[in-house]
C-alpha positions in Angstrom: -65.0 -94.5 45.9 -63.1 -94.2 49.5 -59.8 -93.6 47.5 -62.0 -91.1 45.0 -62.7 -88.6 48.0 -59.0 -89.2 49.6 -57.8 -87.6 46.2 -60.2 -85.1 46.1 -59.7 -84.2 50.1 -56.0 -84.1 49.7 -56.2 -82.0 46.2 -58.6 -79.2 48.3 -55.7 -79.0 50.5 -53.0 -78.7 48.4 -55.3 -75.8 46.4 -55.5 -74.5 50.1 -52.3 -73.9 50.5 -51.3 -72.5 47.6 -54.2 -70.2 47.8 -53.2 -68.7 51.8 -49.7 -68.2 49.9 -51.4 -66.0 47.4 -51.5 -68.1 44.6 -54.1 -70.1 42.2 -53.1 -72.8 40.5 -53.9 -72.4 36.1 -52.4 -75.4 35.1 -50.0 -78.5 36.2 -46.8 -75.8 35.5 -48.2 -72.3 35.8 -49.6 -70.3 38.7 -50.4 -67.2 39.8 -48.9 -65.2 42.6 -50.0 -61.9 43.5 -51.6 -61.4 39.7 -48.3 -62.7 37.8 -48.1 -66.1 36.2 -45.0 -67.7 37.3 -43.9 -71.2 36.1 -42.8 -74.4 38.5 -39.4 -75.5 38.0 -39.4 -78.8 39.0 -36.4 -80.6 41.4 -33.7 -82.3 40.2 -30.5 -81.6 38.4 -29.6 -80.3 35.2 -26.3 -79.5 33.5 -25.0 -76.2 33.9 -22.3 -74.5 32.0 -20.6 -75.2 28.2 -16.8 -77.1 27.9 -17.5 -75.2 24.2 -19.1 -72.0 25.8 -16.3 -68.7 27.0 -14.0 -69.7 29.8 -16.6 -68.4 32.3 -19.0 -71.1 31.2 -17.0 -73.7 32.0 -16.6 -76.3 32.6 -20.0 -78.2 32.3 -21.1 -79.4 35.6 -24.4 -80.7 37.4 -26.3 -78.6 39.6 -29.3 -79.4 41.9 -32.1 -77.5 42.7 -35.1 -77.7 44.7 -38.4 -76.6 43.3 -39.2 -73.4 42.4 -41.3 -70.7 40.5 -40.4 -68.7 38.3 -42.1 -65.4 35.9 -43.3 -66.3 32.8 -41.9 -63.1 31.1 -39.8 -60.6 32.6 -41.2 -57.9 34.9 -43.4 -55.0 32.6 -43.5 -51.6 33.1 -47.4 -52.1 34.3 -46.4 -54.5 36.6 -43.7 -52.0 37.9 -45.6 -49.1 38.1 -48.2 -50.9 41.1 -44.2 -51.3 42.8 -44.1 -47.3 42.3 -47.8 -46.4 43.4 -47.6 -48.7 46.6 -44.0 -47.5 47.5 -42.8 -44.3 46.2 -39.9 -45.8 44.8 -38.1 -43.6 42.3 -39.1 -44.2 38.6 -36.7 -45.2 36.0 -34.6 -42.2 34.7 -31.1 -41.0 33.3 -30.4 -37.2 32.9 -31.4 -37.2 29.4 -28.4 -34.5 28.5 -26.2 -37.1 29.9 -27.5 -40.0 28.6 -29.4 -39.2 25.3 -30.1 -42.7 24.5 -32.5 -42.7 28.0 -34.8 -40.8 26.3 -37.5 -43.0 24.6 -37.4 -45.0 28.1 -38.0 -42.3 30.8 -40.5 -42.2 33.2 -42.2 -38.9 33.4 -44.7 -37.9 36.6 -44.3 -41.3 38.0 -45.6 -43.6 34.9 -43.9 -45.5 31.7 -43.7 -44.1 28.0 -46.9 -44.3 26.1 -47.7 -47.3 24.7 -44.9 -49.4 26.6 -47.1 -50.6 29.2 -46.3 -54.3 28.3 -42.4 -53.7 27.4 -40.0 -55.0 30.1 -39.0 -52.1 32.6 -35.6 -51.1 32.0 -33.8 -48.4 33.3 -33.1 -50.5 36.3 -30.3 -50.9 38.8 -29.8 -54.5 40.3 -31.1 -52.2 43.7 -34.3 -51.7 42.0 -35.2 -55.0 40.8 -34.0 -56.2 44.5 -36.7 -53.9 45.9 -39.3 -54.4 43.7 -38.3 -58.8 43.8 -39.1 -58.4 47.8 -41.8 -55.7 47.8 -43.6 -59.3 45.7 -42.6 -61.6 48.4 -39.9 -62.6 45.8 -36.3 -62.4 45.0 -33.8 -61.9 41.9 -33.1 -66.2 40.8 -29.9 -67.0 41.5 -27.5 -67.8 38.0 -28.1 -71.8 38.3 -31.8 -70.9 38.3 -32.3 -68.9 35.5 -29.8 -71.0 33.7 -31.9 -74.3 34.6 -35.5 -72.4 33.6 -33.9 -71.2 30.2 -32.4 -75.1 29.2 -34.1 -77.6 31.3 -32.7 -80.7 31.7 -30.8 -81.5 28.5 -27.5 -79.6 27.4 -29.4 -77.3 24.7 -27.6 -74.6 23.6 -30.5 -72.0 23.2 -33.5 -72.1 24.8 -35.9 -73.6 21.9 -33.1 -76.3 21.0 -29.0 -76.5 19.3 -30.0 -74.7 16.2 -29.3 -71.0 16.1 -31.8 -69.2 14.2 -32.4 -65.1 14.4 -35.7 -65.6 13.6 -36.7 -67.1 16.9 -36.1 -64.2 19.2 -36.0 -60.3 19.8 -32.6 -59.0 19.0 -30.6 -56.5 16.9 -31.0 -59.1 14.1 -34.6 -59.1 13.8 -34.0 -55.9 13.9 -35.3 -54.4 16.8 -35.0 -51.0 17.4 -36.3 -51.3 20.8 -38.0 -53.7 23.6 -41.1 -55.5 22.4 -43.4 -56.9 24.6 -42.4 -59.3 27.3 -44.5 -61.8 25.8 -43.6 -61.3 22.2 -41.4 -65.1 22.3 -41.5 -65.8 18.7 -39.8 -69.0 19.3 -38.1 -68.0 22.6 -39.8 -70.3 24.5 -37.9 -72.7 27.4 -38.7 -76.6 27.8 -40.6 -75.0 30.4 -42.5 -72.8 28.6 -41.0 -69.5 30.0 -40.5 -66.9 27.6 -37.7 -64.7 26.4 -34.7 -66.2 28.1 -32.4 -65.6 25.3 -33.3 -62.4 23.7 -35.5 -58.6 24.2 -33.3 -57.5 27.2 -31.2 -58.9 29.8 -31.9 -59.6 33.1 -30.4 -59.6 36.8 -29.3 -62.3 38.6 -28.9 -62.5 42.3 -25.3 -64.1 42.2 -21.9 -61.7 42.6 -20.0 -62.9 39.0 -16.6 -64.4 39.2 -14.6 -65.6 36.0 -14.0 -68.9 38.3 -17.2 -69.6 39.7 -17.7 -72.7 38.4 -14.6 -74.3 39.4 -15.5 -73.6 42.9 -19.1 -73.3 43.4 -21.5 -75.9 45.4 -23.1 -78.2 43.4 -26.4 -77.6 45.1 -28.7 -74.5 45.1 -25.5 -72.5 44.4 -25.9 -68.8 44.9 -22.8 -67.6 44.0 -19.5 -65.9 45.5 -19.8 -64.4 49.0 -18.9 -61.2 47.6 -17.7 -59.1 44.4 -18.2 -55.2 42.1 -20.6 -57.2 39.7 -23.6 -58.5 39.4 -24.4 -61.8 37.0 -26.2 -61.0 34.1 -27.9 -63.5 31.8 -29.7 -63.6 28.4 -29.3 -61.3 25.4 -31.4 -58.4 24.1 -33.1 -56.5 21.5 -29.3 -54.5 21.7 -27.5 -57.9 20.9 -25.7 -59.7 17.8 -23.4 -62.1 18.1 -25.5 -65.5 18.6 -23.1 -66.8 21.1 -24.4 -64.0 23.4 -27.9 -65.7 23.4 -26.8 -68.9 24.9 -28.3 -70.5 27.7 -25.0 -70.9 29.0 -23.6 -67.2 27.8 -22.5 -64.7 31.4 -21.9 -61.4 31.4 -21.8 -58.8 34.5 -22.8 -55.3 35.6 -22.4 -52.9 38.4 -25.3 -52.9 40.7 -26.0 -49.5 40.0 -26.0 -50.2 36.0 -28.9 -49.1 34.5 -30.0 -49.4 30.7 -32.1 -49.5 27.8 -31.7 -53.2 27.5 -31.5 -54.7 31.2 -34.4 -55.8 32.9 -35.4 -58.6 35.5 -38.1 -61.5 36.4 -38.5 -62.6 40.0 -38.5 -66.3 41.5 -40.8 -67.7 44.5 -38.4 -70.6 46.5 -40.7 -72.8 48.5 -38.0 -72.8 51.0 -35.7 -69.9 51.3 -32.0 -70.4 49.7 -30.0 -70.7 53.1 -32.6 -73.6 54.1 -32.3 -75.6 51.1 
């Protein structure tokens, strides 16, 4: 009985915790900060990087992490639009005479397209999700972190397993003509259990991109080159088709002030900042 109430004292002050941090806990993996389900990424290593992947990808190498949290989905336009209303931050827009492909995704008088309310927010510089990352008591994950959430501990090569299947995801294949709901997964579903890591539209990292990261990065919490013109982007999108492009493992890069139809973002909560791990 006296170890009974020693489990349950020490469980009301774990729940404590997390609750002063803005959190309740849903399950053993999935919480809930500030209204957004993010899932725990436990520590430990996990192999990151392809010897068969591009020459960016390589070569395979281990990486360890400390715990973190991570969204369940990418960032929605709702979600986005509290960002707006609390800050004043500008809206997602391109000069539709310049950019005619903007269109369907412009914010008018401060709020999303009807009907997207649940689509990930696009239309968004690596600046934007930075602000809206911190305005949650966030930040952008760095590349070893979304690349750990979207395989998990064993080499996969997509995030449901090795097979490739076009079925399992939101792309250009399905066909999409456009965003679907963030958590529209089909299959897309990491070890984890977050959702749409390899297809409906890409996503920020926090990491500068260099072709020779890898051969030259720390193997533990990595967070990139010191400095660069391009942000790491990771994941496919509802834009993409060649199935090497949905990899776990697959990098591509953008200016910060890149914004388009099929980039978007998702936020990570460190329990200790980066430059204390």
């Amino acid at each position: 009985m006296a170890k009974q109430h020693a489990a349950l004292a020490l469980l009301g002050l774990l729940l404590l915790g997390l609750l002063a941090n803005g959190c309740t806990k849903t399950d053993a993996e999935i919480a809930v900060f500030n209204g957004v389900e993010m899932v725990r990424i436990p520590a430990g290593e996990f192999t990151m990087g392809s010897n068969d992947g591009p020459p960016d990808a390589r070569p395979a190498h281990t990486v360890y992490l400390e715990t973190y949290y991570i969204d369940r989905h990418e960032v929605t336009n709702a979600e986005y639009k509290r960002f707006l209303d609390a800050t004043g931050h500008p809206a997602p827009f391109l000069d539709p005479e310049k950019y005619p492909w903007a269109k369907p995704f412009n914010w008018e008088n401060g709020t999303y397209p009807p009907g997207t309310a649940n689509w990930p927010v696009v239309l968004v510089s690596w600046d934007d999700a930075q602000a809206y990352a911190k305005w949650r008591g966030c930040r952008l994950p760095t590349e070893a972190e979304w690349e750990k959430a979207a395989r998990g501990t064993k080499r996969t090569t997509y995030p449901w397993g090795e097979t490739w299947d076009p079925h399992n995801l939101v792309s250009r294949l399905l066909p999409a003509t456009h965003p679907l709901p963030a958590d529209s997964s089909f299959k897309d579903i990491s070890p984890y259990g977050v959702v749409g890591m390899a297809g409906n539209v890409r996503e920020w990292c926090a990491d500068w991109y260099d072709l020779q990261a890898y051969t030259q990065s720390s193997r533990h919490n990595p967070t990139g080159p010191d400095r660069g013109s391009r942000k790491v982007v990771r994941g496919g999108s509802w834009l993409t088709v060649e199935a090497e492009k949905f990899t776990v493992y697959y990098r591509s890069a953008e200016f910060p002030s890149s914004q388009s139809p099929d980039l978007g973002f998702r936020c990570v909560r460190a329990l200790v900042s980066p430059a204390e791990q």
